[in-house]
C-alpha atoms as an extended CHARMM CRD file, in Angstrom:
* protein
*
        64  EXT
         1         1  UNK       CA             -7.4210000000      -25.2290000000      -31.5590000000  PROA      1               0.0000000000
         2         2  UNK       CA             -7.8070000000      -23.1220000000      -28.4190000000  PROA      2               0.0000000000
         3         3  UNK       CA             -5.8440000000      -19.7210000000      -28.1450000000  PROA      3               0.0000000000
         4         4  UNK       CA             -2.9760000000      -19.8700000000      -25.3260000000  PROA      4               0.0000000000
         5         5  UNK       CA             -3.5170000000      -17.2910000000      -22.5180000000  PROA      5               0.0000000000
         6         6  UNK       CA             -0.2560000000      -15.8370000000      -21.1570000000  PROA      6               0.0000000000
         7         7  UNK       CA             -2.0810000000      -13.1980000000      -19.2300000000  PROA      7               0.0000000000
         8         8  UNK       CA             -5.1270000000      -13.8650000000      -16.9900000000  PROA      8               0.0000000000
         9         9  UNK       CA             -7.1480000000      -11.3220000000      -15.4590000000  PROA      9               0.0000000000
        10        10  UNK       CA             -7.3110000000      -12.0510000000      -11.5940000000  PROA      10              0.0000000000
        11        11  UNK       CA            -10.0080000000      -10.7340000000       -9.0550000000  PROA      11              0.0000000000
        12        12  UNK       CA             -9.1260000000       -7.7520000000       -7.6240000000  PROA      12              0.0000000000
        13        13  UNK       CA             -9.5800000000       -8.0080000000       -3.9790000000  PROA      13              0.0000000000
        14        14  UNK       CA            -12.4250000000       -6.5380000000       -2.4180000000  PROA      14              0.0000000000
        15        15  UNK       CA            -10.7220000000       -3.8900000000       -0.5390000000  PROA      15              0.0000000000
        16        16  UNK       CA             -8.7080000000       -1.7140000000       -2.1450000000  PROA      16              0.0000000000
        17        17  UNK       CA             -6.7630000000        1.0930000000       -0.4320000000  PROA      17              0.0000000000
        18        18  UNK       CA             -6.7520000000        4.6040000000       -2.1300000000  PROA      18              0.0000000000
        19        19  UNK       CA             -2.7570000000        6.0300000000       -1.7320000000  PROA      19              0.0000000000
        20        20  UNK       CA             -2.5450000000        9.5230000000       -0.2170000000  PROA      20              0.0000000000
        21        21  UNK       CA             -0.5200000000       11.2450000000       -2.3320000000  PROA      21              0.0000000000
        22        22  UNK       CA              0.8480000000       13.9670000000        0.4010000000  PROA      22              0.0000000000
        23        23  UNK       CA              2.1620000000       11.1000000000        2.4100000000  PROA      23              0.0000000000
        24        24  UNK       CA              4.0770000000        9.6830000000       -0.3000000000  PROA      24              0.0000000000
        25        25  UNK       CA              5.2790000000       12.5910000000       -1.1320000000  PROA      25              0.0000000000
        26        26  UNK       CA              6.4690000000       13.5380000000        2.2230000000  PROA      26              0.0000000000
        27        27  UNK       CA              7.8940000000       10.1090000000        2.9880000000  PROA      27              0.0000000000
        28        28  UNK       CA              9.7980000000       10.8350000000       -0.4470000000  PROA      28              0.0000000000
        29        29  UNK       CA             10.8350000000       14.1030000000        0.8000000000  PROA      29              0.0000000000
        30        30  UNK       CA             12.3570000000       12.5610000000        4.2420000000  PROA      30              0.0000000000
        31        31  UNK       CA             14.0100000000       10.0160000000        1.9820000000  PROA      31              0.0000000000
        32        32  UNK       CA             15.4700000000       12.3030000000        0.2320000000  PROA      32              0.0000000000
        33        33  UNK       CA             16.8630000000       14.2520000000        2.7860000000  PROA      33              0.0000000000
        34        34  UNK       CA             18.5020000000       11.1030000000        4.1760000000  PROA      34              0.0000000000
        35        35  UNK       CA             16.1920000000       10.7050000000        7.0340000000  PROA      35              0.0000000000
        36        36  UNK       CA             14.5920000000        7.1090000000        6.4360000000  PROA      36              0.0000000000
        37        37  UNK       CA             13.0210000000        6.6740000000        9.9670000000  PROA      37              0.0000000000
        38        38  UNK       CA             10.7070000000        9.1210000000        9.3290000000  PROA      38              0.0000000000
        39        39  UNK       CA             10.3230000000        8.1550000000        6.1800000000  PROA      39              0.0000000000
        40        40  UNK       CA              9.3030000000        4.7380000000        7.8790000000  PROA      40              0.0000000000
        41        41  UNK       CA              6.9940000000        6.6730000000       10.7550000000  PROA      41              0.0000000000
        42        42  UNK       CA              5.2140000000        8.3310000000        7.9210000000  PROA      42              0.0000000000
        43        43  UNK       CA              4.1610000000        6.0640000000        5.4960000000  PROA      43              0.0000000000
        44        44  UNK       CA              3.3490000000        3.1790000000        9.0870000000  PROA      44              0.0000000000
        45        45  UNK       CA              1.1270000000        5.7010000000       10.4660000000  PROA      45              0.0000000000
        46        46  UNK       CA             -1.4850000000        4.6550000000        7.4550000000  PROA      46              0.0000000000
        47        47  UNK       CA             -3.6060000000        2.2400000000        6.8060000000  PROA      47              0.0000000000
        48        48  UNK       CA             -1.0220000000        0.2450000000        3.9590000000  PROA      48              0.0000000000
        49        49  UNK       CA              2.4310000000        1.1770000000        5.0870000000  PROA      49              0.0000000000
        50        50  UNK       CA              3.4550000000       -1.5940000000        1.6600000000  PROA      50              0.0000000000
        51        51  UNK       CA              1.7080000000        0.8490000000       -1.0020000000  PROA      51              0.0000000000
        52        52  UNK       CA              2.5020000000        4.2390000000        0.4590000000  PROA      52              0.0000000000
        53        53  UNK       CA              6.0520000000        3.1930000000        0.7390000000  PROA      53              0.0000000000
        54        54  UNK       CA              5.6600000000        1.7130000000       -2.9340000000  PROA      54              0.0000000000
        55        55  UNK       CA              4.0340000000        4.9600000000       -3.9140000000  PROA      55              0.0000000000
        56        56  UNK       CA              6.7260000000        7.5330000000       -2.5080000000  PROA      56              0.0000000000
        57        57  UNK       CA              9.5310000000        5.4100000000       -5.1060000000  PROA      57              0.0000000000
        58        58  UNK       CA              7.9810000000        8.0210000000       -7.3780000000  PROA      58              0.0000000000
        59        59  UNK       CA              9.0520000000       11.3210000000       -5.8380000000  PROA      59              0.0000000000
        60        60  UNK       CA             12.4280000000        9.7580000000       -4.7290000000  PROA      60              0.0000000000
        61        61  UNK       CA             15.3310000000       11.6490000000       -6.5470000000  PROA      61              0.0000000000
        62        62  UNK       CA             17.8990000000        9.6630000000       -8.1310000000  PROA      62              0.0000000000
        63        63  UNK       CA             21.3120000000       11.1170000000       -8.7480000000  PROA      63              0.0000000000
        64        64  UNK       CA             22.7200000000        9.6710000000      -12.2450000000  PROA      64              0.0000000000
């Protein structure tokens, strides 16, 4: 009886972009302060504009 595999490990692809921290941060920060188009100039003036933008969702405040 074989064992059923929900979760497969896929490749990781060969180039893998380290996230500046500062620039997330600071895209957060213009976020924050309402001003998304520099949020959006920040985080396209690096090399993956997808995972900066994905990494500033952590410094975002959220008002409850």
């Amino acid at each position: 009886m074989s064992a059923v595999t929900w979760f497969r490990r896929r490749p990781k692809t060969a180039a893998t972009v380290a996230v500046d921290l500062d620039v997330a941060r600071r895209a957060a920060e213009a976020v924050n302060r309402g001003d998304v188009d520099e949020a959006n100039r920040i985080v396209n003036a690096t090399t993956d504009p997808q995972a900066h933008a994905f990494e500033a969702f952590r410094f975002i405040d959220v008002e409850a």
